[in-house]
N, C-alpha and C positions, 0 to 999 in steps of 0.2 A: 695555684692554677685557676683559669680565668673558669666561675660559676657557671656560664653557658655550656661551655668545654664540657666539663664537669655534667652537668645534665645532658646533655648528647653521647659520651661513655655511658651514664646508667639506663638511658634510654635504649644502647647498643646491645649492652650485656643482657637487659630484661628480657630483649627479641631473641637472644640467642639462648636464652635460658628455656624458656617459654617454646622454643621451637625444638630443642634436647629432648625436656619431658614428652614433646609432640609426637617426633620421631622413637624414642625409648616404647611409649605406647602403644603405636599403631605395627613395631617388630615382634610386638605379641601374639599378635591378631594374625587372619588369615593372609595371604598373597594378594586376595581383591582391594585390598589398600594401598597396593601400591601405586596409585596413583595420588594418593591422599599423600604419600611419602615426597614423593617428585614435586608435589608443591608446598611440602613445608620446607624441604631442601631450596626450591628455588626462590619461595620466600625471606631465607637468608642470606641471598647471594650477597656477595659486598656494593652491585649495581643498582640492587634494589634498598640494602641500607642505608645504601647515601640520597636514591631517592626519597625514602622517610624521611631523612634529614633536611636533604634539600624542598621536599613539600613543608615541615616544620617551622624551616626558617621564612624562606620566603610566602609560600602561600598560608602561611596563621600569620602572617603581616598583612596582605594583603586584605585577607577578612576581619583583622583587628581594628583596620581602618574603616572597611566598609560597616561593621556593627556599630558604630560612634556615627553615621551618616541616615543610619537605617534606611527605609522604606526601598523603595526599586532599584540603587545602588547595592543595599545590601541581597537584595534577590537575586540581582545578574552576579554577585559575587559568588551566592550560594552553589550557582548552577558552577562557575569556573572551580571551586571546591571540589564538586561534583567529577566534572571532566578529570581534573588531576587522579582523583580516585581512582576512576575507570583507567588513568594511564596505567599508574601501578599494577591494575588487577591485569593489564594486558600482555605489561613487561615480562610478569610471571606468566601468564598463560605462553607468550614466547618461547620461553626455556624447557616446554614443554613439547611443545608444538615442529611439527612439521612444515615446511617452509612452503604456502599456498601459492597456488596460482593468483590470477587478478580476480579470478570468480571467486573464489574463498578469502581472499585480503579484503574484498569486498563486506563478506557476509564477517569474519572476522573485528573490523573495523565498527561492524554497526553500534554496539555501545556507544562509539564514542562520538561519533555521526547522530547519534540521538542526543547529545548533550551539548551537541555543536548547534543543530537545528532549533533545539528550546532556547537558546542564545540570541538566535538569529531572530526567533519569532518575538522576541521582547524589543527588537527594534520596530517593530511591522505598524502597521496602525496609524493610530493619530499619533501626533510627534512629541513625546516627551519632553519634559524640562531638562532629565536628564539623559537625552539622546545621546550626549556625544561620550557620557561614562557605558550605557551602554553598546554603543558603537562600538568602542575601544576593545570592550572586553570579548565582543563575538567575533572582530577579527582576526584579535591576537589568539583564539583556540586553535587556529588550525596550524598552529605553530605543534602542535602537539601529532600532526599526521607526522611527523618524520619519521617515527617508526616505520610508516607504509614503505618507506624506502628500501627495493628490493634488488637497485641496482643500476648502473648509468642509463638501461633501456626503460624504466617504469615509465619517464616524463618526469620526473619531481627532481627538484636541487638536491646536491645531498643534503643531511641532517641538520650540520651547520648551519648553511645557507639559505636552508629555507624557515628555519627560527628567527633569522635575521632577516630575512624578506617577508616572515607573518606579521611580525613586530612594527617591520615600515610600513606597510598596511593599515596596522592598528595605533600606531604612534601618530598621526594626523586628528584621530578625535584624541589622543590622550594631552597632546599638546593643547587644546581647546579646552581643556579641562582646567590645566593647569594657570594658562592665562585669566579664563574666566574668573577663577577663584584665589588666584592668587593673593589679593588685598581682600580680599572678604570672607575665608573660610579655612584655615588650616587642615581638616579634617578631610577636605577633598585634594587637597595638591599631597597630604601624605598619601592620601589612597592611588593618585596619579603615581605617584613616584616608585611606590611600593609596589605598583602595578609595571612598571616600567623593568625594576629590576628584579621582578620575578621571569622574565624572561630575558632580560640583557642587564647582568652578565650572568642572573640566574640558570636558565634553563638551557641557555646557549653552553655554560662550562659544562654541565653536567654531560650534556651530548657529545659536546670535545672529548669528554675524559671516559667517556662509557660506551658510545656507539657511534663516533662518529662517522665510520662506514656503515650506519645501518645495524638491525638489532642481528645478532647472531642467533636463529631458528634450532629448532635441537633436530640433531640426526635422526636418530630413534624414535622421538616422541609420537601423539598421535596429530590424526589428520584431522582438518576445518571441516567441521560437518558441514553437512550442504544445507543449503537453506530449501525449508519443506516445500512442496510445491502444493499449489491451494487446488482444492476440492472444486469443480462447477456446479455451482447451486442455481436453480432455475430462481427468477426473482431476484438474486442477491447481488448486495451493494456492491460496484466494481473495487477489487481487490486495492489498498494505499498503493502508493507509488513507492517504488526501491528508492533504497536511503541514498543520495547526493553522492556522486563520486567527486563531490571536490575535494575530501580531503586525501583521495587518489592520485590527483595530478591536477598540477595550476590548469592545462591543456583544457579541464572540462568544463571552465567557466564560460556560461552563454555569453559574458562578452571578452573571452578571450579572442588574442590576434588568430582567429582562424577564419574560412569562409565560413559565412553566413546562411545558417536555413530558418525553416520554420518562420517567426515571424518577419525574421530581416527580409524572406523572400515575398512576403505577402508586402509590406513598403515597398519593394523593388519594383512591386507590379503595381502598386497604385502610384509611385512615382512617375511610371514610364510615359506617362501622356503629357503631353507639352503642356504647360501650365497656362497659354494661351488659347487653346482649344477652346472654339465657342464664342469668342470674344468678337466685336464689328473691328475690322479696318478703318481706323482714321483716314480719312483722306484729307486732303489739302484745303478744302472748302468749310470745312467742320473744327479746324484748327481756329485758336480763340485771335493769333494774330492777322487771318484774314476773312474773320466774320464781320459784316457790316454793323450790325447791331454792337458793334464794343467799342465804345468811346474812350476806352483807356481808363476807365475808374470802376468798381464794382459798388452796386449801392447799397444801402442796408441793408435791404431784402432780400439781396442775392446773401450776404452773411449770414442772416439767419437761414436760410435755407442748406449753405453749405455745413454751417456748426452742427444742426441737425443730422446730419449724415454720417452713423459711426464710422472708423477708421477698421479696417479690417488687415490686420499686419499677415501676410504671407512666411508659410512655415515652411521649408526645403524637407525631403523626405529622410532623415536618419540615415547617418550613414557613418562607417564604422571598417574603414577597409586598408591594405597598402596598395596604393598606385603604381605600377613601375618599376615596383620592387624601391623607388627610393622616398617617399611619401606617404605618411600615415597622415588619412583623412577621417578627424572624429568631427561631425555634423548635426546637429541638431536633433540631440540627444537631450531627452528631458526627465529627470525623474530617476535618473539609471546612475546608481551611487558604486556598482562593481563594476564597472570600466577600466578594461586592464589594457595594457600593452609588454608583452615581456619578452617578444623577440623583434632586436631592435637592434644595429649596430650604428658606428659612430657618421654614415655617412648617409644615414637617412633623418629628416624632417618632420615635424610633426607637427599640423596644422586642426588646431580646433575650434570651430566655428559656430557658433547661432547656439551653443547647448545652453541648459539651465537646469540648477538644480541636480548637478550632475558631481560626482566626482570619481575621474580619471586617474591613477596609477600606471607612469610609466617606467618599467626596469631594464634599468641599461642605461648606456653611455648613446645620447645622440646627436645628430651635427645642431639644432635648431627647432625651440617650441615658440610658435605663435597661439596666443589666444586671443579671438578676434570676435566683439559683440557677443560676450556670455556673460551670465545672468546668474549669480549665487552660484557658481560653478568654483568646483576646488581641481585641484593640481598635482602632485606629489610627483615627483622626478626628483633621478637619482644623480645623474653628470648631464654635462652639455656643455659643446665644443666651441659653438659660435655664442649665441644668446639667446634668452629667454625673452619674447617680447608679450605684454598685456596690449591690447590695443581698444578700444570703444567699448571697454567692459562697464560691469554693473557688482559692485559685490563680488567678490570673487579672492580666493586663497590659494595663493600658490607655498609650495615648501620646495626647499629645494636640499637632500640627504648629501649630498658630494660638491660639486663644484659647478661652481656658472662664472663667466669669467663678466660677462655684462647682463644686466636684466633691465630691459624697458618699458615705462610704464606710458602710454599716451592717452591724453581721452579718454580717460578713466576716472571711475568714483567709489569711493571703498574699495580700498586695497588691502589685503593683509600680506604680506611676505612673511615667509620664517626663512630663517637662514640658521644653517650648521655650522660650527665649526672651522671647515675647509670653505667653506663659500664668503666666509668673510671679505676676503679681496673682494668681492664682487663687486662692480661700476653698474652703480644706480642711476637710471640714469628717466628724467621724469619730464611732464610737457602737457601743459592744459589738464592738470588731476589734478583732485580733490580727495581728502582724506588717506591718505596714503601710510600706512604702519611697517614697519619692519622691524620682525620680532627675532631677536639674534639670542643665542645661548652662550651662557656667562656663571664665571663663580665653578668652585667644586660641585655641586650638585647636576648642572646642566641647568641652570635659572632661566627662563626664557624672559628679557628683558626687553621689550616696548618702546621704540622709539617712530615717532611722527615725523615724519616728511615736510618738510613746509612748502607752503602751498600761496604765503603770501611774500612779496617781496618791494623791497624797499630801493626805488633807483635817484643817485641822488648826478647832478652834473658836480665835477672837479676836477680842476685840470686841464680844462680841452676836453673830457670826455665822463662819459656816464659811469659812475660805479654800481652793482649790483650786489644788494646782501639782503638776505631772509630775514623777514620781521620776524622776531619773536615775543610772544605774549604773557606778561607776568600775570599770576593767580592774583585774582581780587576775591 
């Protein structure tokens, strides 16, 4: 029998030995234990032994890598440790528990909302070396709200699906991991990897085979205390802010597909004024081609005067909406890395324009994405019916999880594509770019392997006519 096997039985038999004498003790004692009863019974449910298990296997992988990497790596690992924990302790709290409104899922939830938040705040700040390990790992937590799942009306996918939609969220930095370190560091493409299938096809089987409708609440048990209400002290510091309802529903994201308040509408009103307000009318006498003084040449002096003159580039006001019902307009967003899109169907558009610094999530199938003059701006789309086009970008990563049947790149410089699997057909298709990459997945692991675009080409006459082929360059 295979020795792992073998350690997972005696590890099984221990818990239920340990839990016998638990329950054997507390049938001694008064009735006020019985609740101490209901949770050492539910701490050997067969759900929660396979979650021991399944935390064992994959999550002491996952930190066996990050201890070999140490420093900030193994910290945001410490905290993902953490969160699994609190899953466990809440699965059990479940089998106990009363089946809460959204106000008690709420106050319910908050352990794990607090271990999602200390995640979040290790991306915050000045920008780490290893931003994109921590990136990875704050987005793929909220892979773990599927519990909140209380039914087609909450707003959240079910269990499944939305373990698989936290994961394509947080699979965009883990793939940036994996490239980065691939020829320089084994210790981080394991901890990628390890990371990868702690939740696919980790945490996603487990959900399949344990709740994939949602955690089943106990009949009986008791109810989510409420959360205390605070005291008014005269002088005292205004109360923290209630813990995030994101991992209540995707709906609650400030940049999910909803309308816009708060500061979208404070842009909306400093937008509103015509950007020309204030400005003098050119007229026709003041135009350089009918002023006497222009002899057709400009002198020195006039160049030093003009070079002197900063350039002041015009910013369009943020914008973030669907047109029409058939056009999603993202606009000159900068800085804003949770930009979602997730109600989308096959016959609307999406056009994103002037952003930087930004990265976009869109889920669903849609007819056509342009990105047009973005600046370090990333991408993540799931299908698309027509094509994906880059257009006068700068820097900028697109991935694409499903299928693209064309992808265009024009006018562009530093590119990265990633492609899956099903997108392989895809017709690439390129024109005045430079640096162009396309990182496709390969081999039993899912390898992401690197290949360059070429960018130079060699036209030679033969025949009556020009032949065209890509120069390629040998290492010296």
């Amino acid at each position: 029998m295979d020795d792992k096997l073998i350690q997972r039985l005696e590890s099984a038999v221990a818990r239920l030995e340990s839990a016998a004498a638990r329950l054997e003790s507390l049938s001694l004692g008064s009735h006020s234990h019985d609740i101490d009863v209901d949770a050492a019974a539910a701490s050997t449910d067969p759900s929660i032994i396979a979650f021991d298990d399944f935390m064992a296997e994959h999550v002491g992988r996952v930190c066996g890598a990050a201890s070999k990497i140490g420093g900030q790596v193994n910290d945001v690992t410490n905290v993902l440790n953490e969160a699994f924990t609190v899953q466990k302790e809440l699965l059990i709290k479940i089998k106990q528990t009363k089946k809460p409104d959204m106000v008690g899922l709420g106050e319910f939830l908050k352990p794990l909302n607090e271990k999602l938040m200390k995640a979040i705040s290790m991306t915050e700040g000045r920008r780490s070396d290893y931003f994109n390990h921590l990136k990875a790992v704050a987005e793929s937590l909220t892979a773990l709200a599927g519990i909140a799942y209380v039914g087609k009306d909450c707003g959240m996918s079910m269990p499944i699906a939305h373990v698989e939609e936290s994961w394509q969220a947080a699979e965009f930095y883990n793939n940036k991991v994996l490239v980065e370190y691939k020829n320089k560091d084994a210790n981080h493409v394991e901890w990628a990897r390890a990371l990868k299938e702690l939740y696919v096809p980790g945490l996603r089987n487990y959900v399949k085979s344990h709740y994939p409708l949602g955690p089943v609440w106990s009949a009986t048990g008791s109810v989510v205390p409420a959360a205390p209400k605070a005291v008014p002290k005269t002088n005292a510091p205004a109360p923290p802010p209630p813990p995030p309802a994101s991992l209540l529903t995707s709906e609650s994201s400030p940049s999910s597909s909803r309308p816009k308040e708060g500061m979208a509408a404070v842009f909306q009103e400093i937008g509103s004024k015509p950007v020309t307000a204030g400005l003098r009318k050119v007229t026709n006498d003041m135009k350089t081609k009918n002023r006497a003084d222009r002899a057709g040449f400009v002198s020195a002096g006039e160049k030093e005067v003009r070079a002197s003159v900063p350039s002041v580039s015009k910013v369009g006001r943020p914008k973030f909406e669907l047109q029409m019902g058939r056009k999603w307009v993202v606009e000159n967003q900068t800085g804003k890395k949770d930009l979602l899109i997730d109600q989308c169907d096959s016959k609307q558009t999406v056009y994103i324009f002037g952003c930087k610094d930004s990265v976009l999530q869109i889920r669903g199938k849609v007819n056509n994405i342009t990105v047009d003059k973005c600046t370090k701006m990333g991408v993540v789309f799931t299908d698309v019916v027509a094509a994906c086009e880059i257009v006068n970008c700068n820097s900028v990563e697109v991935q694409c999880q499903g299928t693209a049947p064309t992808i265009s790149v024009d006018n562009s410089s530093g590119c990265q594509l990633y492609l899956s699997k099903d997108s392989l057909e895809a017709s690439i298709t390129t024109a005045k770019s430079s640096e162009i990459n396309v990182l496709v997945a390969s081999g039993p692991d899912d390898d992401l392997v690197e290949h360059a675009l070429p960018q130079q080409y060699i036209h030679s006459y033969k025949d009556g006519q020009f032949a065209t082929t890509p120069m390629s360059h040998s290492g010296g």
